[in-house]
matplotlib code that plots the C-alpha trace (Angstrom):
import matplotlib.pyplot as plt

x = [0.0, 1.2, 0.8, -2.1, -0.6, 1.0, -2.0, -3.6, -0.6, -0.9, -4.5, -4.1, -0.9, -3.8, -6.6, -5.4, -6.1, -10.1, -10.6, -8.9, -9.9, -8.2, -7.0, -4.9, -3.6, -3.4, -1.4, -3.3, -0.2, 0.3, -2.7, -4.8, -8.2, -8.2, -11.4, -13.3, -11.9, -12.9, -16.6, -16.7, -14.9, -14.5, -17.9, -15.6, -13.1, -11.7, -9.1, -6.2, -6.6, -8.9, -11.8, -12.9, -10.0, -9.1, -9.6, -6.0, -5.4, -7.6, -6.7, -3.0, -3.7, -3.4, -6.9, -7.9, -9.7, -11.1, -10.6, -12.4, -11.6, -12.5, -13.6, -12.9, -10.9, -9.1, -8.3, -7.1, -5.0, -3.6, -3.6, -3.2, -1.2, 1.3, 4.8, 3.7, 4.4, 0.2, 0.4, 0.4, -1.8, -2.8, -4.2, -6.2, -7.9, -11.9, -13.2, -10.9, -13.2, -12.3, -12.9, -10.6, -8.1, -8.0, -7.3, -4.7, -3.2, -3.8, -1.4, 1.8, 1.1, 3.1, 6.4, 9.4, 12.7, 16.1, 15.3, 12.1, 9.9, 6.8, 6.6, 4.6, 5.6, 5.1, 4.7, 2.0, 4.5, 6.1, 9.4, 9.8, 7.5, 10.7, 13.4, 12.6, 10.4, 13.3, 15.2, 12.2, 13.8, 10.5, 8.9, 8.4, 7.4, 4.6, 3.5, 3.5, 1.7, -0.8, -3.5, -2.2, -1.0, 0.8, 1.7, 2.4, 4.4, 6.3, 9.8, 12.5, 11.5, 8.1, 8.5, 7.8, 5.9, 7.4, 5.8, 6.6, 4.6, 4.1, 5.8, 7.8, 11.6, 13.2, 13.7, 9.9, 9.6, 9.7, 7.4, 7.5, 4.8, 4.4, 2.6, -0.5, -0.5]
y = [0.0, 3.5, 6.7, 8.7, 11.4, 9.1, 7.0, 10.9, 12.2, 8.7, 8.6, 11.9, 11.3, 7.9, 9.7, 12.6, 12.6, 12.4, 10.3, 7.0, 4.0, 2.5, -0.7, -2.7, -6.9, -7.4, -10.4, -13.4, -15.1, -12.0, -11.3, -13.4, -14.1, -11.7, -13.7, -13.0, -9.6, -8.7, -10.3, -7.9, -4.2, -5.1, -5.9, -5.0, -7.9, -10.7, -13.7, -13.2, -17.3, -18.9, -21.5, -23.3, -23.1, -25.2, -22.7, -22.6, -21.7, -19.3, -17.6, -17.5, -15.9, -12.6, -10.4, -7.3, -5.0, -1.5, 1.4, 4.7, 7.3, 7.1, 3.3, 0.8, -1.7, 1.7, 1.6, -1.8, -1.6, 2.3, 2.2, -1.1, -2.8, -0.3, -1.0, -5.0, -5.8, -6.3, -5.2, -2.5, 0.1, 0.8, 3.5, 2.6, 5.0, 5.5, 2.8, 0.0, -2.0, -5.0, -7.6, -6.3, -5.6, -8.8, -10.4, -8.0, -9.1, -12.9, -12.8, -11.2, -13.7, -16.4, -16.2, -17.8, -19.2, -18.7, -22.6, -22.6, -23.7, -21.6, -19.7, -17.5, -13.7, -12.6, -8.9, -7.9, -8.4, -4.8, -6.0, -8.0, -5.3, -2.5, -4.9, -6.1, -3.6, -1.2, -4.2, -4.0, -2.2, 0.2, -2.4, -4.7, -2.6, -1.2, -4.6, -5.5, -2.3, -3.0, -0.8, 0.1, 3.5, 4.1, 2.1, 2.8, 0.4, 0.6, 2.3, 0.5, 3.8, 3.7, 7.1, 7.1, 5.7, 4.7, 5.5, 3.6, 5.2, 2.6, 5.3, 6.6, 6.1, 3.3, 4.5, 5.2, 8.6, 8.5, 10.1, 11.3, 10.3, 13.5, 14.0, 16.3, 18.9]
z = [0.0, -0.8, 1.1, 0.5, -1.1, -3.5, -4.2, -5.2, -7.5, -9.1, -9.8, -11.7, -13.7, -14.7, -15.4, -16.6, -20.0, -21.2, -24.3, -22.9, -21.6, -18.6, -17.8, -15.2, -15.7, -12.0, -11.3, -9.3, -8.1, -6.1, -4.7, -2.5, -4.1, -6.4, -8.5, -5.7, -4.9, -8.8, -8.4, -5.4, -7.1, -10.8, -12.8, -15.7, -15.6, -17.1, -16.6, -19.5, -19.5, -21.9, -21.1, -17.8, -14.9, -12.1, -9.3, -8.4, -11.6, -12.2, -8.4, -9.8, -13.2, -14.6, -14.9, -16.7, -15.1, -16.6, -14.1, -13.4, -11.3, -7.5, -8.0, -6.0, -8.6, -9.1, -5.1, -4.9, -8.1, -7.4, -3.7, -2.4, -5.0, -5.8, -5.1, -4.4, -7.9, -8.1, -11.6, -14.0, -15.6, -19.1, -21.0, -24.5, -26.9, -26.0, -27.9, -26.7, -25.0, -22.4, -24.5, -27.9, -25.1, -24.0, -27.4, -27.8, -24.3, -24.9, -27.9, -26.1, -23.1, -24.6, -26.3, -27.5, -25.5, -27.8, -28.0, -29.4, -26.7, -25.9, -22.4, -20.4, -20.4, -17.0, -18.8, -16.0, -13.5, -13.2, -12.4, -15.3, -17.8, -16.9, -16.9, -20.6, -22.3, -22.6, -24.4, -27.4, -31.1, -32.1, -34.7, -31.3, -28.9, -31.3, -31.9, -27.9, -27.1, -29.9, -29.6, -25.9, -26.0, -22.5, -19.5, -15.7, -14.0, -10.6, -10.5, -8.5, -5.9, -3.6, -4.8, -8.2, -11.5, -14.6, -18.3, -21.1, -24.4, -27.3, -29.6, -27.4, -26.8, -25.6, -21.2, -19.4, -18.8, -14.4, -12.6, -9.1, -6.8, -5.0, -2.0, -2.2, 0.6]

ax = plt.figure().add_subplot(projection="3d")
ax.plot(x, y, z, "-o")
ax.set_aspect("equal")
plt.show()
């Protein structure tokens, strides 16, 4: 959980912008029954995993959830996820809804090794999104990002949010988490 004056300067730099649709992939594995959490503060979810799940599955998978200001899926991703590698946040055009999103998200989930073998990308994980998103040459990053324009991921500081823009360059832009007086 962040401060309060962080969780505020946070949900601004997210929702600043009109015209966009906002999304996080909150990551199950970290967070203790998050299905159930999302039935409660997310009518606009999803699991990222395809077809009927063994419940330990599904309680360990990654879910997209749309945001709105001052909700409470916003709260539990901005507030009391932040800096506990819960997730990350994403910012679409308007008309993105959930559902194109998620086929969009579905098709960077799995990748493959330098051997050939198909794995999970743990991109939801912010931890691993800024380790290897800076690796990307612009052709890849604009086909991970997809219709994605922007995402927020936790910086390495408590103090401070990353942005990685899909045309942007290579480094997030990092953004201080100032407290509101």
């Amino acid at each position: 959980m962040i401060p309060q004056g962080h969780f505020e300067s946070l949900h601004r730099m997210v929702f600043a912008q009109p015209g966009r649709a906002i999304y996080a992939v909150m990551d199950g594995a970290m967070i203790d029954g998050l299905p159930g959490r999302l039935a409660q503060a997310a009518p606009e979810s999803a699991c990222l995993f395809e077809g009927s799940l063994d419940p330990m599955l599904s309680a360990a998978a990654p879910w997209l959830v749309r945001l709105a200001p001052g909700s409470a899926a916003t709260r539990m991703a901005l507030h009391e996820g932040w800096n506990g590698h819960w997730g990350i946040v994403l910012a679409t055009a308007a008309d993105q809804d959930l559902r194109s999103v998620r086929a969009h998200l579905r098709r960077v989930l799995r990748v493959r090794a330098a051997d050939g073998k198909a794995m999970l990308f743990r991109f939801y994980d912010p931890r691993a999104f800024r380790t290897v998103i800076p690796t990307f040459d612009p052709p890849t990053r604009r086909e991970f990002f997809g219709p994605i324009q922007g995402a927020w991921v936790e910086a390495r500081a408590p103090d401070a949010a990353l942005y990685f823009a899909r045309d942007g360059k290579a480094d997030p832009q990092a953004l201080p988490l100032a407290s509101v007086a």
